[in-house]
N, C-alpha and C positions, 0 to 999 in steps of 0.2 A: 822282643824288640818291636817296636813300634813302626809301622810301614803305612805310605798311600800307597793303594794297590786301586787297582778298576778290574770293574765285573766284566768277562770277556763276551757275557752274552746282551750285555748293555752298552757297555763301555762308559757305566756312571764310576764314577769315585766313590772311596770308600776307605774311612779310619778302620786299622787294624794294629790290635793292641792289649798286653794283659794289665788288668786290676785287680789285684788280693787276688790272683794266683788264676782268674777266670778269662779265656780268651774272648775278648770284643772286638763284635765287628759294627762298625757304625756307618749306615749309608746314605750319601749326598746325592743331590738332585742336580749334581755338577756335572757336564762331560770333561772327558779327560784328553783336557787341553794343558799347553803350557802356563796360562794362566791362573789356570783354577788350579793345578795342582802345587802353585805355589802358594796359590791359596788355601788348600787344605791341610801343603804339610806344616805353615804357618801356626796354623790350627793343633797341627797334631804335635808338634814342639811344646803349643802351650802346655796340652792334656801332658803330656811327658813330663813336662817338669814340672808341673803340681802333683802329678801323682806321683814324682820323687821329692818333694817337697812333705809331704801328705796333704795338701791342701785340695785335693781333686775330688772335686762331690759330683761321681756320675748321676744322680739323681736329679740335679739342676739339668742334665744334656738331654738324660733320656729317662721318660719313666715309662716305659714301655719295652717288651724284648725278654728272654729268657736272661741272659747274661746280668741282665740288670737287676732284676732277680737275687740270682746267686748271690755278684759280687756283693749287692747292698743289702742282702738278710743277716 
Protein backbone atom coordinates (compact mmCIF):
# COMPACT_ATOMS: atom_id res chain seq x y z
CA UNK A 1 0.00 0.00 0.00
CA UNK A 2 1.06 3.21 -0.86
CA UNK A 3 1.61 5.98 2.16
CA UNK A 4 3.11 9.85 2.80
CA UNK A 5 5.05 9.22 5.65
CA UNK A 6 7.88 11.92 7.03
CA UNK A 7 11.40 11.13 8.32
CA UNK A 8 11.24 11.50 12.04
CA UNK A 9 14.75 12.73 12.11
CA UNK A 10 13.96 15.50 9.47
CA UNK A 11 10.42 15.70 9.31
CA UNK A 12 10.81 15.97 5.34
CA UNK A 13 8.12 14.02 3.38
CA UNK A 14 8.59 11.15 1.72
CA UNK A 15 6.66 8.56 -1.07
CA UNK A 16 6.46 5.00 0.05
CA UNK A 17 5.47 2.47 -2.22
CA UNK A 18 5.86 -1.02 -4.24
CA UNK A 19 6.67 -1.51 -7.98
CA UNK A 20 7.07 -4.94 -9.60
CA UNK A 21 7.13 -6.37 -6.22
CA UNK A 22 10.36 -3.88 -4.93
CA UNK A 23 9.62 -1.56 -1.91
CA UNK A 24 10.23 2.35 -2.79
CA UNK A 25 11.10 4.95 -0.88
CA UNK A 26 11.08 8.35 -2.68
CA UNK A 27 12.19 11.51 -0.80
CA UNK A 28 10.98 15.23 -0.92
CA UNK A 29 12.49 18.48 0.06
CA UNK A 30 8.89 19.15 1.54
CA UNK A 31 8.32 19.68 5.48
CA UNK A 32 5.38 18.07 6.66
CA UNK A 33 2.99 20.47 6.77
CA UNK A 34 -0.64 20.25 5.80
CA UNK A 35 -0.02 21.70 2.73
CA UNK A 36 2.50 19.80 1.36
CA UNK A 37 1.17 16.74 2.28
CA UNK A 38 -1.63 17.32 0.24
CA UNK A 39 0.57 17.83 -1.99
CA UNK A 40 2.56 14.88 -2.08
CA UNK A 41 -0.33 12.44 -1.54
CA UNK A 42 -1.69 14.19 -4.62
CA UNK A 43 1.37 13.03 -6.20
CA UNK A 44 1.33 9.60 -4.78
CA UNK A 45 -2.45 8.88 -6.02
CA UNK A 46 -1.06 9.61 -9.45
CA UNK A 47 2.17 7.05 -9.16
CA UNK A 48 -0.71 4.50 -7.74
CA UNK A 49 -2.77 4.58 -10.49
CA UNK A 50 -0.46 4.33 -13.11
CA UNK A 51 1.38 1.74 -11.75
CA UNK A 52 -2.22 0.04 -11.52
CA UNK A 53 -2.72 1.09 -14.88
CA UNK A 54 0.90 -0.13 -16.02
CA UNK A 55 1.50 3.10 -17.30
CA UNK A 56 4.26 4.07 -14.44
CA UNK A 57 7.71 4.64 -15.80
CA UNK A 58 9.92 5.02 -12.48
CA UNK A 59 12.75 5.79 -14.65
CA UNK A 60 11.10 9.19 -15.80
CA UNK A 61 10.93 10.12 -11.45
CA UNK A 62 14.04 8.69 -10.52
CA UNK A 63 17.25 7.40 -12.05
CA UNK A 64 19.17 7.12 -9.31
CA UNK A 65 18.65 4.64 -5.89
CA UNK A 66 18.97 1.02 -5.41
CA UNK A 67 15.27 0.36 -5.89
CA UNK A 68 15.30 1.69 -9.10
CA UNK A 69 17.71 -0.40 -9.94
CA UNK A 70 15.82 -3.57 -9.16
CA UNK A 71 12.46 -2.56 -10.04
CA UNK A 72 13.64 -1.15 -13.75
CA UNK A 73 16.42 -4.18 -14.62
Amino acid sequence: MAKVRARPESGLLYLDFFFRGVRCREQTALPDTVENRWRVQALMNRISREIKQGLFDYAAMNRTGSAWRLACS
